[in-house]
KEDRENDO-496355 format. One line per field, with one value per residue (C-alpha): x, y, z; residue in one letter; residue number from 1. Coordinates in nm, 3 decimals, always signed. Example, Ala and Ser with C-alpha at 12.3 -4.5 7.8 and 13.67 -1.06 7.14 Angstrom:
2
px	[+1.230:+1.367]
py	[-0.450:-0.106]
pz	[+0.780:+0.714]
zati	[A:S]
lumke	[1:2]
***
This chain:
85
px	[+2.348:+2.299:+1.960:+1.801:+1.668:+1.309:+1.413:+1.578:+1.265:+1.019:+1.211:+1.262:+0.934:+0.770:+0.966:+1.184:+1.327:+1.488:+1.642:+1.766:+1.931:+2.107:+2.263:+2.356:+2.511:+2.707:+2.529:+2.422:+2.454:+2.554:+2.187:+1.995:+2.172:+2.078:+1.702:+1.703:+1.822:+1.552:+1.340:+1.390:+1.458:+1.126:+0.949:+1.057:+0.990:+0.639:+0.569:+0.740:+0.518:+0.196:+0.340:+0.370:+0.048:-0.137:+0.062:+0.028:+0.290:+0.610:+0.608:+0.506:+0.793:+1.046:+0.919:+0.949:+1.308:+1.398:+1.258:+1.500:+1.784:+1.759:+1.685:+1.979:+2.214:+2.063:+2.147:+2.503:+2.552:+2.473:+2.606:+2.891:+2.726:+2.512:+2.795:+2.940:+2.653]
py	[+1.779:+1.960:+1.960:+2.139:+1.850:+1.948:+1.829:+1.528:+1.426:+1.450:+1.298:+1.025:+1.012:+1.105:+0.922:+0.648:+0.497:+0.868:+0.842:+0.499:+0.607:+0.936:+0.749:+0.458:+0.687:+0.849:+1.200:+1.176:+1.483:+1.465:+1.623:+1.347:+1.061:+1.300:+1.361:+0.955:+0.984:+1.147:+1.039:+0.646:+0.747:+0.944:+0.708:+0.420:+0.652:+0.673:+0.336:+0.253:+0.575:+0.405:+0.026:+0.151:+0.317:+0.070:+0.045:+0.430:+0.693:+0.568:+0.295:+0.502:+0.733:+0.421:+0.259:+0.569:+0.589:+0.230:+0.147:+0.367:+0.241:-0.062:-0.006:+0.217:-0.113:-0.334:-0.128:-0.077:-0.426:-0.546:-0.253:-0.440:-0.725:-0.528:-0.356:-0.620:-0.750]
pz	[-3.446:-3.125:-2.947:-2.643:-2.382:-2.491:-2.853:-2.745:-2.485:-2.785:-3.081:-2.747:-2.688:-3.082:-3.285:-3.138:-3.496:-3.582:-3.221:-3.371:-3.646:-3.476:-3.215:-3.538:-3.711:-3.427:-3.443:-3.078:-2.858:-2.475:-2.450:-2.607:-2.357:-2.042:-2.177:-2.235:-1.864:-1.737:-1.896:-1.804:-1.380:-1.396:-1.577:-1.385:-1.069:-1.106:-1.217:-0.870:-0.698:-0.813:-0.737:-0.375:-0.326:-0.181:+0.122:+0.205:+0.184:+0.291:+0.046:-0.211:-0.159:-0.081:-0.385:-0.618:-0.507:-0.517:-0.854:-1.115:-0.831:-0.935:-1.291:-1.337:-1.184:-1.370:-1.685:-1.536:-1.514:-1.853:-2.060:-2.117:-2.264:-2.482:-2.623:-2.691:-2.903]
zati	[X:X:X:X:X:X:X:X:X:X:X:X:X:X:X:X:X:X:X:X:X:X:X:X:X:X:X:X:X:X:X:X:X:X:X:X:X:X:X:X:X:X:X:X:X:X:X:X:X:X:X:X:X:X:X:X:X:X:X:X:X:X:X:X:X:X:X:X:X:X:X:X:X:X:X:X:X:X:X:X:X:X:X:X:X]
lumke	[1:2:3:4:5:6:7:8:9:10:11:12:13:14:15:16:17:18:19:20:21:22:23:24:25:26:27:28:29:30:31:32:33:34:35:36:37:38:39:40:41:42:43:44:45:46:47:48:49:50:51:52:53:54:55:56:57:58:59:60:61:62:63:64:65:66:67:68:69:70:71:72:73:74:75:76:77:78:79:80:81:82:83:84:85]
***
């Protein structure tokens, strides 16, 4: 099952449960783990934008960076345990 990353962002965002069962059932595309990608640094990136905006721009623009860093280690780090799981 091959999908463009427009595809992969909506059925991310539209229907999480299908997602579910793709990647369950091994069907996943290389696609569908970058949109998932994406999707996660710039969420996480403008959560961080608007956690920094009350300490003017260069906070803003630290925090938007900093955020998905340390979300993306975090996830590093305990991939391994969830796999395990």
């Amino acid at each position: 099952m091959t999908h463009s990353l427009a595809q992969s962002m909506e059925m991310l965002l539209r229907s999480p449960q299908v997602l579910v069962r793709v990647i369950r059932e091994k069907e996943a595309h290389p696609t569908l783990y970058r949109s998932s990608l994406l999707v996660i640094v710039a969420g996480t990136a403008c959560f961080g934008a608007v956690l920094g905006t009350s300490h003017g721009a260069r906070q803003l623009l630290y925090s938007a960076a900093k955020l998905p860093a340390a979300f993306l280690i975090t996830l590093l780090l305990v991939t391994p345990a969830l796999a395990a799981i």
